[in-house]
N, C-alpha and C positions, 0 to 999 in steps of 0.2 A: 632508918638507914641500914642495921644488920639486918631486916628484913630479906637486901639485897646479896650478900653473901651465899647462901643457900644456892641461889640464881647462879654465884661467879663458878662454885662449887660442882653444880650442875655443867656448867660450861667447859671447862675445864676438865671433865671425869668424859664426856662427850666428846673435846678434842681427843684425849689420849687415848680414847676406847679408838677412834677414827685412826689415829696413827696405827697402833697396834692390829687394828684389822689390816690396813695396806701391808704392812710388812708380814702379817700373816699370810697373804697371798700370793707374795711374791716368789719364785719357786725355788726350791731348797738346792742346793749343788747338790749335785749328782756324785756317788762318790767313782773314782777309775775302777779299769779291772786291767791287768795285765796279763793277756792270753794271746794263743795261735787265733787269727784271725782267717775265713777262708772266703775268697770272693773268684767269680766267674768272669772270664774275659768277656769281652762284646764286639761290637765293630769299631776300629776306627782305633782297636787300642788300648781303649777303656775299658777300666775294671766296675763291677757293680755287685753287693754283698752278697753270697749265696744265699739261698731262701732255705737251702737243706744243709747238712755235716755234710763233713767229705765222707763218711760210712756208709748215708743214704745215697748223694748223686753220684751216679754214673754219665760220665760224662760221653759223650760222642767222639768219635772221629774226627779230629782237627779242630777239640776244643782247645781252653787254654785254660787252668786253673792257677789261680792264686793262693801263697799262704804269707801273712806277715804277721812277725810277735812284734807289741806297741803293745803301749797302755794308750785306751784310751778312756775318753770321761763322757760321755754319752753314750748315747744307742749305739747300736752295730753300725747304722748309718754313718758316725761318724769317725769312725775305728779308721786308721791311719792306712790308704791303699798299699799295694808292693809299691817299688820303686823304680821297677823298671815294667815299660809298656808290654799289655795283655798281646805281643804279638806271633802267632802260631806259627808264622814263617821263619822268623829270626831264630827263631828255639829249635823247629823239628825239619824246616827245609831242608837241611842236607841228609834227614834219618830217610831211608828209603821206605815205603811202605811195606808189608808184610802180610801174607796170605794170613786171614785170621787172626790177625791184631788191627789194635786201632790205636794210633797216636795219639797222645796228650800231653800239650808243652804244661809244663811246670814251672813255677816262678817262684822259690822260696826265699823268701825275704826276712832274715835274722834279725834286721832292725836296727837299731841307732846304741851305742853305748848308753846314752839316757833312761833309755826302756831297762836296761839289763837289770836284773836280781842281783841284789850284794853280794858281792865276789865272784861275779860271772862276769863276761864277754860275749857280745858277738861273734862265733866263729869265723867270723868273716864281715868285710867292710860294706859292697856290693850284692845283689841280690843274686842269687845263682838260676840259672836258668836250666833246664836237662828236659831231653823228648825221650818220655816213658812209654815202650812199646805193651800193652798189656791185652788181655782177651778183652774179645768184644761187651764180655756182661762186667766185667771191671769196675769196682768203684774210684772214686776218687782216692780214698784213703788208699785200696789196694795200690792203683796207680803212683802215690807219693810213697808209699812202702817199698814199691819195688826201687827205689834209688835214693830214698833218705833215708836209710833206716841209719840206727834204732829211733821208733818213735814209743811215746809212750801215753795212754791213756789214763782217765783214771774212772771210778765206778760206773760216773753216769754219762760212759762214754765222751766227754769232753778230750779235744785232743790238745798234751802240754806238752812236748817235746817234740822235735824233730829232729834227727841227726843228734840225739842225745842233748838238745839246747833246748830249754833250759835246764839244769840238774834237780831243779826241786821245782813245788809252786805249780801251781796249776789254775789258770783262773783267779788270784784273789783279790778281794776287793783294796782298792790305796785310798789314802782319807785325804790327800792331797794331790792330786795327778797332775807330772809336766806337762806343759805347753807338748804339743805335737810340732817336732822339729821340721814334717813336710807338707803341711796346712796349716794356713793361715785361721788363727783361732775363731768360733764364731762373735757374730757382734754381741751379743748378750750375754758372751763368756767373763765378762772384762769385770765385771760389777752390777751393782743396783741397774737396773733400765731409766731410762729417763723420764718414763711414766709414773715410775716407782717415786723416785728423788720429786717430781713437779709434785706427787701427790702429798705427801710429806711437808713438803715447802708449804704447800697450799693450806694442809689442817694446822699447822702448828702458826700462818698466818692468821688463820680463823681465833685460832686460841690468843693469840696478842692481843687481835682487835675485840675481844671478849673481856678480858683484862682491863684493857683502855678502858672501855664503854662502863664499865662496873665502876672503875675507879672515879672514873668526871662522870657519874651520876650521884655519886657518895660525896663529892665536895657542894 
């Protein structure tokens, strides 16, 4: 009958090894970053994350560029859009055009009290919107320079201020990031997945019924 022990012992070391692999798999939170975010209008409105810095894109003629500081706790993809719509007319309709300039509405978006750095503020509640007349070879940054200054940078060209907001901090990582107060969280944000939990449920079933089995063979 102690024969059978060794067996339970085995069973047993095999559930838990089994548990410990699932929860090794399952992906690690992500930690936030609290920075200027830059995305590029589209049609219809809608904003969609820039593929370049605003240093590198030079934007066109009756674009529309975004800027909003949020933390967020994923990719770029999921960084908190502006808050008011990518719309070129609303912003620069009434700027008349200019021989050798080009328009570009601007959308800077200061963000929520939530996001803010200890002992700062939003300058402002609402996202400001300003049609920046600039030359035609123009970047983006020049563009948001020419009417938000002070901006400020820091080595590796990452941009952390705008209008002097925020005073310190540039990018850092947060080990707990809030909820995004204008998106709805993703579904996997919430906890373990339900993959996760059935898997778990399921090995540590396995290891009972290993138990049992061991025991009403030892009687």
């Amino acid at each position: 009958m102690r024969r059978r022990r060794p067996a339970l012992a085995l069973a047993l070391a095999l559930a838990l090894g089994s548990v410990l692999a699932v929860l090794a798999a399952a992906p690690a939170l992500a930690a936030g970053y609290r920075y200027w975010s830059f995305w590029d209008g589209s049609g219809g409105g809608q904003w969609s994350y820039a593929t370049q810095g605003p240093s590198m894109a030079r934007p066109k003629d009756g674009s529309v560029q975004g800027f909003r500081f949020s933390v967020s706790k994923d990719a770029a993809d999921q960084a908190a859009q502006p808050r008011a719509a990518a719309d070129f007319e609303a912003v620069c309709g009434s700027t008349a055009p200019a021989q050798g300039r080009k328009r570009v509405a601007l959308v800077v978006d200061f963000g929520v009290p939530a996001d803010a750095p200890s002992g700062e503020a939003p300058p402002q509640d609402a996202p400001r919107t300003v049609c920046a007349q600039v030359a035609p070879e123009a970047t983006a940054a020049e563009a948001l320079a020419s009417v938000a200054k002070p901006l400020r940078y820091n080595s590796a060209a990452l941009l952390c201020a705008i209008s002097g907001y925020p005073r310190q901090g540039c990018g850092e990582p947060m080990a707990d990031a809030p909820a995004q107060p204008s998106a709805q969280p993703a579904a996997d944000d919430s906890g373990p997945s339900a993959g996760l939990l059935g898997g778990i449920a399921a090995v540590a079933a396995l290891a009972v019924a290993a138990l049992w089995q061991s025991r009403r063979r030892t009687r």
